[in-house]
C-alpha positions as CSV (number, residue, x, y, z in Angstrom):
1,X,-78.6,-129.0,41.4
2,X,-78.3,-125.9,43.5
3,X,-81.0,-124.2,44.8
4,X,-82.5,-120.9,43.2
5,X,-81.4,-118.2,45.7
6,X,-83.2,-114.3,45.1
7,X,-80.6,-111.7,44.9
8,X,-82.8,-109.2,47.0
9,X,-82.0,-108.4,50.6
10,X,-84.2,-106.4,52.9
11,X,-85.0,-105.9,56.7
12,X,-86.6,-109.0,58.3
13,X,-88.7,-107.0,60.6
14,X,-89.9,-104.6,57.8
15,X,-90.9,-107.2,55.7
16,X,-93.1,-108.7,58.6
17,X,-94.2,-105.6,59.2
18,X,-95.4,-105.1,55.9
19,X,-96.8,-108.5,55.3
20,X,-99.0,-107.8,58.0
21,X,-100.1,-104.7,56.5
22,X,-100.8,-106.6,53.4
23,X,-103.0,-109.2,55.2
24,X,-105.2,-106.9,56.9
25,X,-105.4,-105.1,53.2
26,X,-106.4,-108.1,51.7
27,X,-109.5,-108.9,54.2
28,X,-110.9,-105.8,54.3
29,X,-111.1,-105.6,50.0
30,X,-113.2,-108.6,51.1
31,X,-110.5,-111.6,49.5
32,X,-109.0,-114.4,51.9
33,X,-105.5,-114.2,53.0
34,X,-105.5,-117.9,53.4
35,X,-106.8,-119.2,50.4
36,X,-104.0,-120.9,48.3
37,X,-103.0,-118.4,45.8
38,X,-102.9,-115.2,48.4
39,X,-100.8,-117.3,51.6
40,X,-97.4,-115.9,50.1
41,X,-98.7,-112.8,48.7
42,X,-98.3,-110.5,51.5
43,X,-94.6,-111.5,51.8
44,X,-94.1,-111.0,48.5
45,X,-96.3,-107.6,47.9
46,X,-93.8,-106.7,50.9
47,X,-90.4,-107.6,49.4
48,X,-91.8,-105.5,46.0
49,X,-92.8,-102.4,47.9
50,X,-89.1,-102.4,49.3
51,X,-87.8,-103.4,45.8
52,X,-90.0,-100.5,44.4
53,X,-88.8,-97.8,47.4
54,X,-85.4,-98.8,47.6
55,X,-83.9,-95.4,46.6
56,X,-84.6,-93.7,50.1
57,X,-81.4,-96.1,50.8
58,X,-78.8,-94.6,48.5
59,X,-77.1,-91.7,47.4
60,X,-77.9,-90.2,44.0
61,X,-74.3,-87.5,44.6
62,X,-72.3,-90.1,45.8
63,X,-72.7,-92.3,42.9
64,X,-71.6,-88.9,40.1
65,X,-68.9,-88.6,42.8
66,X,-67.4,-91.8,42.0
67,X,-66.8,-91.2,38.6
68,X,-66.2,-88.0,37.7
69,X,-63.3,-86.9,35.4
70,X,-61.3,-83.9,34.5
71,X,-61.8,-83.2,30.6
72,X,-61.4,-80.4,28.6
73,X,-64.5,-81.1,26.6
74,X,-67.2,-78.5,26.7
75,X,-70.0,-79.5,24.3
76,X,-73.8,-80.7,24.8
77,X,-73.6,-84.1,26.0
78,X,-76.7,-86.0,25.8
79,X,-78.3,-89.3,27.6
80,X,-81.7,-89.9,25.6
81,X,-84.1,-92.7,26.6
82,X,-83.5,-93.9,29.9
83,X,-85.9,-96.0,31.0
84,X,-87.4,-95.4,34.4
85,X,-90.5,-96.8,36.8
86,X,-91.6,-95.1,39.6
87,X,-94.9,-94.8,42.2
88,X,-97.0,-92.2,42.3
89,X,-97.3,-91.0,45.7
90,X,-100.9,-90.0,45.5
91,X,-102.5,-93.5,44.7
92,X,-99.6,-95.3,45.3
93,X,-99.7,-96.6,41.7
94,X,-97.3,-97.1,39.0
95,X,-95.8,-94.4,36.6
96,X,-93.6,-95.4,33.9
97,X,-91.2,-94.1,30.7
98,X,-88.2,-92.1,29.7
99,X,-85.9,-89.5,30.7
100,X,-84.2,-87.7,28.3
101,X,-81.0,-85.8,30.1
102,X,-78.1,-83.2,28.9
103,X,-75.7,-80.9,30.5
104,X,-72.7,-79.1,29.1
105,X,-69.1,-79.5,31.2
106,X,-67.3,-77.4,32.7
107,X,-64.2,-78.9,33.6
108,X,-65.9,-82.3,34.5
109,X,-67.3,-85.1,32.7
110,X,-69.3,-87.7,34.7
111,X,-69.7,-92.1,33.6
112,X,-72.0,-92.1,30.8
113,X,-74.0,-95.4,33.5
114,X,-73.9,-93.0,36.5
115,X,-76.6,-90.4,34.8
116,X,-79.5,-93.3,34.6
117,X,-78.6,-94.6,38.2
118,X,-79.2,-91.1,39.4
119,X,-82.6,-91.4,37.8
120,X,-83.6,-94.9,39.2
121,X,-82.5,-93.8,42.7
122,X,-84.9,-91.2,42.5
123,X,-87.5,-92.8,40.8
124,X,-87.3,-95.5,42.9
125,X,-88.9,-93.7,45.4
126,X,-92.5,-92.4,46.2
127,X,-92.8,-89.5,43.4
128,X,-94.7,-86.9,41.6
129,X,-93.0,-86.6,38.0
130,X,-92.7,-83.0,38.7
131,X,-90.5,-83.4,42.0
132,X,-88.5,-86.1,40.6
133,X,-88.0,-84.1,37.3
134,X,-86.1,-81.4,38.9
135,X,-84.5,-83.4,41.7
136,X,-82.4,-85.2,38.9
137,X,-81.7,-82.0,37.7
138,X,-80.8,-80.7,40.7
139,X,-78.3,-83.1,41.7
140,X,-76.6,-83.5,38.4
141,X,-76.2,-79.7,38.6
142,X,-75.1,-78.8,42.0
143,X,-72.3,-82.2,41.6
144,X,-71.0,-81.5,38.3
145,X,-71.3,-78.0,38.4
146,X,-71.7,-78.1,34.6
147,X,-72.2,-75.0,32.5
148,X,-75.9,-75.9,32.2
149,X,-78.2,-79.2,32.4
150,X,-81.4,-79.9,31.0
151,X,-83.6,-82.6,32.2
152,X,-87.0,-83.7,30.2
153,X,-89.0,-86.7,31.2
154,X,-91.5,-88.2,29.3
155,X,-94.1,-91.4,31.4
156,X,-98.1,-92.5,31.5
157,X,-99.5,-93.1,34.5
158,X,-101.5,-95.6,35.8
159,X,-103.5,-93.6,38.0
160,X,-105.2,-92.2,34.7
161,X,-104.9,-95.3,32.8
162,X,-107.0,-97.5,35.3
163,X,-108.6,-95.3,37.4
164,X,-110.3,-91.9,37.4
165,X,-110.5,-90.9,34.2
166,X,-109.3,-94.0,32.6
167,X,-107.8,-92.3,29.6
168,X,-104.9,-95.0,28.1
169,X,-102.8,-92.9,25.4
170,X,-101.8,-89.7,27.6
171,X,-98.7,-89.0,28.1
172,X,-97.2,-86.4,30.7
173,X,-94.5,-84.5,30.1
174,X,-92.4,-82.1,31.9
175,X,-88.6,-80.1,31.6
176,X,-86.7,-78.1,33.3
177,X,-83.6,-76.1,32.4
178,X,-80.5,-74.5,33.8
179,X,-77.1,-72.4,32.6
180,X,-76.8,-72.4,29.1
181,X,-80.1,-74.4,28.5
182,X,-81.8,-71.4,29.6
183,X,-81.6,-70.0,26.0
184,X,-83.7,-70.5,23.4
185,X,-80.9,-71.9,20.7
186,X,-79.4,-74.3,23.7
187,X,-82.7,-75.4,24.8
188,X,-83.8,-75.9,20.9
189,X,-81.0,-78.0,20.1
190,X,-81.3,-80.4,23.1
191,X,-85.1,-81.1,22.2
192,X,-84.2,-81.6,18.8
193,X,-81.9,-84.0,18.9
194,X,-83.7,-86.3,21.3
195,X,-86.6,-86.1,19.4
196,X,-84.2,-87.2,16.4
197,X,-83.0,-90.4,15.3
198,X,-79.4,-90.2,14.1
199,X,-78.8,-94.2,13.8
C-alpha cells in the first residue's frame, strides 16, 4: 500500500522558521511544546500559515490573461457566490463568505474559473475586506478593460465572533462599482439578481 503523500510544497527554511515561532508562542500562552499532542503542532501551524498566505506567490492578472477571449457579447455577466476565506490582518484571525462579482465586456470575455481564482489569490493573503474588495475589482477592471465591473462581498469575522465584542450573527458587507455599474439602473439590476434565485 502506498504511502499517503501531502500535495503542499513550501520552503524548508520558512517552515523551520515558523515552527520556531510557534514554539516560543506556545510557552509563553503558558502550554508545553513537548507534551504529546503539541510536538508536531508548530510544524503544522507553520505549513497552514503558508497554506493560508499563499497568494503573495501568484499573479491574480496573469491568471485573466490566460484566458481571455474575443467575443462580441456585451451584457451583464455575473459570478454569484464564490466562496472565499481569508485572515484578517489586525488579529490575525479568520474571515470567511462570499463574493458576488459582475462586469460587462467590451470586446473580451474572461474563463468563467478564472474570476474566483482571482478572489482566492487575494484572499489568501493577509486582508481587510475593504482592501481586498476593491483590489479584485481593480484587477478584473484594469485586465479586461470591461465596460464596467461590480464587485460585492459578503463574510463574518471571527475577530467579532470570538473576541471583542463577541457578537455571532453580523455580517459585513461591502461594494464597489465602476463604468456602467456607476448608475443606478446598472447597479440595481446587479444586486437584484444576486440577491435572486432563478433555479
Amino acid at each position: 500500500m502506498s504511502k499517503y503523500k501531502n500535495s503542499e510544497h513550501f520552503g524548508q527554511d520558512s517552515v523551520q522558521a515558523i515552527q520556531k515561532l510557534y514554539s516560543e508562542l506556545i510557552l509563553q500562552i503558558g502550554e508545553n511544546p513537548n507534551r504529546a499532542g503539541l510536538q508536531k503542532t508548530p510544524e503544522r501551524a507553520a505549513k497552514a500559515i503558508h497554506y493560508l498566505t499563499h497568494g503573495y506567490d501568484l499573479h491574480p492578472e496573469a491568471i485573466l490573461k490566460s484566458a481571455m477571449f474575443e467575443e462580441e457579447y456585451s451584457e451583464m455577466v455575473i459570478v454569484k457566490d464564490i466562496e472565499l476565506y481569508s485572515m484578517c490582518e489586525h488579529h490575525m484571525l479568520p474571515f470567511f463568505g462570499k463574493a458576488h462579482i459582475a462586469y460587462i465586456p467590451d470586446g473580451f470575455i474572461v474563463g468563467l474559473s478564472k474570476i474566483p481564482r482571482v478572489v482566492d489569490i487575494f484572499a489568501r493573503r493577509l486582508q481587510v475586506q475593504e482592501r481586498l474588495t476593491h483590489e479584485v475589482l481593480n484587477c478584473i477592471d484594469a485586465t479586461l478593460k470591461p465596460l464596467g465591473c461590480a464587485v460585492v462581498i459578503e463574510a463574518k469575522h471571527m475577530c467579532m465572533m470570538m473576541r471583542g465584542v463577541q457578537k455571532q450573527n453580523s455580517t459585513t458587507t461591502t461594494s464597489a462599482f465602476t463604468g456602467q455599474f456607476m448608475k443606478v439602473e446598472t447597479r440595481n439590476e446587479f444586486l437584484h439578481l444576486i440577491s435572486s434565485d432563478l433555479s
